[in-house]
C-alpha positions in Angstrom: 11.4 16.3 -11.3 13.9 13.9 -9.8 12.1 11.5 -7.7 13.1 8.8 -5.4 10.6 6.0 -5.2 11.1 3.5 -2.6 10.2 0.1 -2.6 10.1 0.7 -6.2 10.8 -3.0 -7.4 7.6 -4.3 -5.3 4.5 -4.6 -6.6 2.7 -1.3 -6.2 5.7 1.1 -6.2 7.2 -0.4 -9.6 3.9 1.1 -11.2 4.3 4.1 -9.4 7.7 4.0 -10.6 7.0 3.1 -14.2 3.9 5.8 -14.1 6.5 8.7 -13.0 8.8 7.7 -16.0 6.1 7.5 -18.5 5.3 10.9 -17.0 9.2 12.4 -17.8 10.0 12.4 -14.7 13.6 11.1 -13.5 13.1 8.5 -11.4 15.7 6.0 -8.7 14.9 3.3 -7.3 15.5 2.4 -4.0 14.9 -1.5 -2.9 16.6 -4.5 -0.9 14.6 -7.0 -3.0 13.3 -8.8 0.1 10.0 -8.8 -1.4 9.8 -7.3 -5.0 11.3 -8.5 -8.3 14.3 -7.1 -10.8 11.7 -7.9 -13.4 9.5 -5.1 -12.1 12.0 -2.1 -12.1 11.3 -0.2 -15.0 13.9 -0.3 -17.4 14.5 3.6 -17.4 14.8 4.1 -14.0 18.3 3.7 -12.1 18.2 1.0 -9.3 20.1 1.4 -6.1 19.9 -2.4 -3.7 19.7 -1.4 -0.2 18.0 -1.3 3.1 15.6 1.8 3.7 17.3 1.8 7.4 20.6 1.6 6.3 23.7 4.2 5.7 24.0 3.5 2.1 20.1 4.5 1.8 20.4 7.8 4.1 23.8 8.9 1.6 21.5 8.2 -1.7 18.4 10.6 -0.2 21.0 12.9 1.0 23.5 13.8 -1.4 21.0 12.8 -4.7 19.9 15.9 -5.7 16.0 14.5 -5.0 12.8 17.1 -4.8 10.7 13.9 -4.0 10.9 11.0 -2.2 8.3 8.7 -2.9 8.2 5.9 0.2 6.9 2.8 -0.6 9.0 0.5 0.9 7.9 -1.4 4.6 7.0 -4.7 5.9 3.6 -5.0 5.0 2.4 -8.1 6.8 -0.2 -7.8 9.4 0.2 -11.2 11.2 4.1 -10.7 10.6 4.5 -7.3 12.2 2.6 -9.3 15.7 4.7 -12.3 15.2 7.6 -9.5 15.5 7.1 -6.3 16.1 10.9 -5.0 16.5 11.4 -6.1 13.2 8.5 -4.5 11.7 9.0 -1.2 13.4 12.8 -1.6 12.3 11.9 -1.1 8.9 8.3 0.7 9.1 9.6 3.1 12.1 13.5 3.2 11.8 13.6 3.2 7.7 11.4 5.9 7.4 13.6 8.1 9.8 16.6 7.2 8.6 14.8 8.5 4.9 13.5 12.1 6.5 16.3 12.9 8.4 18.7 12.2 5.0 15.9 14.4 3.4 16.1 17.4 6.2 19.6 18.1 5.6 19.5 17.5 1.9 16.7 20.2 1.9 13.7 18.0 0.1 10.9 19.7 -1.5 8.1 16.6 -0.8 7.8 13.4 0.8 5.0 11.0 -0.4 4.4 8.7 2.3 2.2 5.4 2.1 0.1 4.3 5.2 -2.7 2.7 5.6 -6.8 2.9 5.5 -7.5 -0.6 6.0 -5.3 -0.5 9.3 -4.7 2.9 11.0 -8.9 3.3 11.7 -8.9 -0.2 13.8 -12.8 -1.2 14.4 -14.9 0.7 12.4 -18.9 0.9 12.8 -20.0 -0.4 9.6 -20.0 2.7 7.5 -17.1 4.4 5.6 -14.8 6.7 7.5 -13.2 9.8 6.5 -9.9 11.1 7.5 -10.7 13.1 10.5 -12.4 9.3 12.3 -10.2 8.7 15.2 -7.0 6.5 14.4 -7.0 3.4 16.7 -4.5 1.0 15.5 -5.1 -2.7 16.5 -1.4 -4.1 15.6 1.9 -3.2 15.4 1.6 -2.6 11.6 -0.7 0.2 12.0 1.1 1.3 15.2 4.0 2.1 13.2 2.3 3.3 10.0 0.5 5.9 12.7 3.6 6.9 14.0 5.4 7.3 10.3 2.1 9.7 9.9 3.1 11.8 13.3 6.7 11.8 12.5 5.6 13.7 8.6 3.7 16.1 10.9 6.9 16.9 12.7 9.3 17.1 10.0 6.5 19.5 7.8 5.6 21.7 11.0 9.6 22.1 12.4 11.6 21.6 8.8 8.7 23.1 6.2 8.6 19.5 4.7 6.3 19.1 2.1 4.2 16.1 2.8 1.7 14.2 2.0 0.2 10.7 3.5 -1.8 8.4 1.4 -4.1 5.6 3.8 -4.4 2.9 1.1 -7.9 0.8 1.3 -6.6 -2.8 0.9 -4.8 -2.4 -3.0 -4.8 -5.7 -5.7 -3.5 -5.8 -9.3 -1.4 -7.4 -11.2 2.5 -7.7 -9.9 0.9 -8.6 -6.3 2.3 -11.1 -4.4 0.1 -14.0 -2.7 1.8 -12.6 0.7 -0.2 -12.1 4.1 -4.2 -10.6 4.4 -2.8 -8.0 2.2 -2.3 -10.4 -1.1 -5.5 -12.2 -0.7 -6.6 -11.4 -4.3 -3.2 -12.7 -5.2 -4.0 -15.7 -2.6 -7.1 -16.6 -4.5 -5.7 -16.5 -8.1 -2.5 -18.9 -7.2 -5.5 -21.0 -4.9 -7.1 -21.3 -8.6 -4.2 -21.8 -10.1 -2.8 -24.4 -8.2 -6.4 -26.3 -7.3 -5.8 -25.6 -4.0 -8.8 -24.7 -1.5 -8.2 -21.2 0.3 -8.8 -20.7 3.7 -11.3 -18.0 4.3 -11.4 -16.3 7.8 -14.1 -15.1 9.7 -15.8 -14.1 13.0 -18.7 -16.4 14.0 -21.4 -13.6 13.2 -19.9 -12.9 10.3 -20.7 -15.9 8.2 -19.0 -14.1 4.5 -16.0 -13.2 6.4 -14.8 -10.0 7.4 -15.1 -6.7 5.0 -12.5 -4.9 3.4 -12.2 -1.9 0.4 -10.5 -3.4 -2.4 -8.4 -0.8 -4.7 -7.1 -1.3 -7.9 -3.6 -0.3 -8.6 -4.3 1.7 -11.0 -6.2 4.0 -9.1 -3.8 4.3 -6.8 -0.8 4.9 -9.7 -3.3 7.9 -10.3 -3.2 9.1 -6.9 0.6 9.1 -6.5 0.9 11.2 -10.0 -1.5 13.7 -8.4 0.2 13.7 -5.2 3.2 14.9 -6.8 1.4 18.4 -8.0 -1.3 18.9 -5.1 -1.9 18.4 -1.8 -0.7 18.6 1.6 -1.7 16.3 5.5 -3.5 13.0 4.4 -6.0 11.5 1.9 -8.1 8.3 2.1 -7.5 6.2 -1.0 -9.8 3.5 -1.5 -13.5 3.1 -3.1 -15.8 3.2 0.0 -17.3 0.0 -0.7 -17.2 -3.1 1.7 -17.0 -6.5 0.1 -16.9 -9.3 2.3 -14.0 -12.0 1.5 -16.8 -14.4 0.9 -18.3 -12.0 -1.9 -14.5 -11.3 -2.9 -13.4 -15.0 -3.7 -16.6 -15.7 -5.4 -15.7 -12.7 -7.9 -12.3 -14.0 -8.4 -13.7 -17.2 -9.4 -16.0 -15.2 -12.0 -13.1 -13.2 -13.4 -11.8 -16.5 -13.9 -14.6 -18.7 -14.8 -13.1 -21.6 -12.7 -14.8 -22.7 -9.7 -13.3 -23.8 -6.2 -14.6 -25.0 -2.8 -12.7 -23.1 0.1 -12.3 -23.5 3.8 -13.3 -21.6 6.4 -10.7 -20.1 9.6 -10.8 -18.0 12.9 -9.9 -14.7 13.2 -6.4 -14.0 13.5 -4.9 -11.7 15.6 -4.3 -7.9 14.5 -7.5 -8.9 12.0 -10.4 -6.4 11.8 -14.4 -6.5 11.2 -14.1 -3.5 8.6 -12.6 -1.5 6.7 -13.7 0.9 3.7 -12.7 4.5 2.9 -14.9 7.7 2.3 -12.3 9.5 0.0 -14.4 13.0 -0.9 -10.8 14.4 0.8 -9.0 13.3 -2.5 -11.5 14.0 -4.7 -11.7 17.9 -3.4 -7.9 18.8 -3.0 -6.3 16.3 -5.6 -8.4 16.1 -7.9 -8.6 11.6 -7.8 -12.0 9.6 -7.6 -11.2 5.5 -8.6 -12.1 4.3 -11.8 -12.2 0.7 -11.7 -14.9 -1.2 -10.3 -14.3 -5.0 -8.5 -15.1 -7.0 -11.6 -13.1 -4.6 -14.0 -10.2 -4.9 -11.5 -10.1 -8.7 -11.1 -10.3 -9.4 -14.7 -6.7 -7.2 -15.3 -5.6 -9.4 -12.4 -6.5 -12.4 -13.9 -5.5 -11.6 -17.2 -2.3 -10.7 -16.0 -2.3 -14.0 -13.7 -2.4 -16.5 -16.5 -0.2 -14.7 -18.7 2.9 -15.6 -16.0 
C-alpha cells in the first residue's frame, strides 16, 4: 500500500511509520517538526515538512496516489488546547479537514484517524468504559478530537470513506517527549534524570492522584498495522486498568532503581478523575489485545531513556 502517515516524525507516528515500512509498505511522511524529531523519520520513508492545515499538505494527499492516510499529527496538549483553543482547533479541527477534503477528491481508500480515550469520555464512574459510553468532552482537546470523530462519520456515510477512529488510553514509550499530562512517563524519567522533584497533581479525595490507562506504544504500533486490514467506526485502545499517578511514579522509580521525593499540585483545568478503556471492541473486529504490562513497559522506556 501507499500510505501517508502524519505526524510521522513525532513520537508515536514514527513507529507507526517505521512499523508500516518494516511491513513493505510505502510509506510518506507528513510533519512541520513543531514537535517531533528528523532523528525519528525512518530512513526509508520520504518526508514532506509542512503544516497539516496548509495548501502544500492538501496538494501532497490529493495528487499522491495515497490508499491510506494515516493521521497522527495534532496539538496534543490538554492544558495548551484551554490556554488557546483557536489554535488547537486550527490544527486538531482545520488540519484534519483540510486532509479529508484533499482525500475526497483524490478518491482515498481509508483514513486512520487518532483520538482519544483518556479525553473524549470526560468523568467516568470508576469502571472501564466501552465505546458506546456517552462522549462528554471536558476541554477543548477533546472537543475537537470529538468533532474530527463526527466529521469521519460524514465523510464515510456521504463519500463511502473508509474510516476508522482509534481512542488512545494515555500512550508512553520510548521517543516520548516530557510534554504536557500526556508525557508524564516521559516527565518522570527526565524528573530522575535531572534530580528534579515532579509535581504530582491531585484532587483532595484523591490522595495518589488522579487515574489514568497507560499504553505502551507498542501495542498501539500493533493496532495501527491491524487497522490497515480490518475494521470500520471506532475502537478503544488501551489496557482497562487504572493506575493512579501516585502508583505510576513509584513504578518509574522501580524500572529505574533510583528513588525521588516529589511534590504534590491542584487540579488543573480540562484534568479528569479517570480514565481506563474496556477494549473487547478491538479484540473482536481487529483482532488486537495489549501485550505489555506497566513494569514491562517502563523498563523499555527506561532503557531507552538512559541510552540518550
Amino acid at each position: 500500500m501507499k500510505i501517508l502517515v502524519t505526524g510521522g516524525a513525532g513520537f508515536i507516528g514514527s513507529q507507526v511509520a517505521q512499523a508500516y515500512v518494516q511491513a513493505g509498505h510505502q510509506v510518506t511522511v507528513l510533519d512541520d517538526l513543531s514537535s517531533g524529531k528528523r532523528e525519528n523519520l525512518p530512513p526509508q520513508a520520504e518526508f514532506v515538512e509542512a503544516d497539516i492545515a496548509s495548501p502544500q499538505a492538501a496538494e501532497l494527499a490529493a495528487t499522491g496516489g495515497f490508499q491510506v492516510i494515516n493521521h497522527h499529527a495534532a496539538q496534543i496538549s490538554v492544558p495548551a488546547s484551554v490556554a488557546d483553543p483557536v489554535h488547537d482547533a486550527q490544527s486538531n479541527v482545520l488540519g484534519l479537514l483540510n486532509l479529508l477534503e484533499a482525500g475526497r477528491r483524490a478518491k482515498l481508500e481509508r483514513f486512520i484517524f487518532v483520538s482519544s480515550g483518556g479525553a473524549v469520555y470526560g468523568e467516568l464512574e470508576g469502571a472501564p468504559v466501552s465505546e458506546s459510553f456517552p462522549a462528554r468532552p471536558m476541554s477543548p482537546y477533546a472537543v475537537a478530537k470529538r468533532a474530527g470523530e463526527l466529521y469521519l462519520d460524514y465523510y464515510a456515510a456521504q463519500h463511502g470513506l473508509g474510516t476508522v477512529v482509534l481512542r488512545y488510553a494515555n500512550v508512553y514509550g520510548p521517543r516520548q517527549i516530557p510534554h504536557a499530562e500526556a508525557g508524564v512517563v516521559a516527565i518522570f524519567m527526565d524528573c530522575l534524570v535531572n534530580g528534579v522533584e515532579p509535581t504530582i497533581y491531585r484532587p483532595e479525595d484523591m490522595p495518589g492522584g488522579m487515574k489514568r490507562d497507560y499504553t505502551f506504544v507498542g501495542d498501539i504500533v500493533r493496532a495501527n498495522l491491524a487497522a490497515l486490514e480490518r475494521g470500520h467506526g471506532i475502537y478503544n485502545i488501551g489496557t482497562g486498568v487504572a493506575t493512579d499517578t501516585l502508583e505510576l511514579w513509584r513504578a518509574v522509580q522501580r524500572a529505574a532503581g533510583r528513588e525521588l521525593a516529589n511534590h504534590w499540585g491542584p487540579v488543573r483545568a480540562g484534568d479528569i478523575r479517570y480514565s481506563a478503556l474496556d477494549c473487547a471492541k478491538a479484540a473482536d473486529e481487529l483482532g488486537w489485545r495489549p501485550q505489555s504490562g506497566l513494569a514491562d513497559g517502563l523498563a523499555q522506556t527506561w532503557a531507552w531513556r538512559t541510552e540518550q
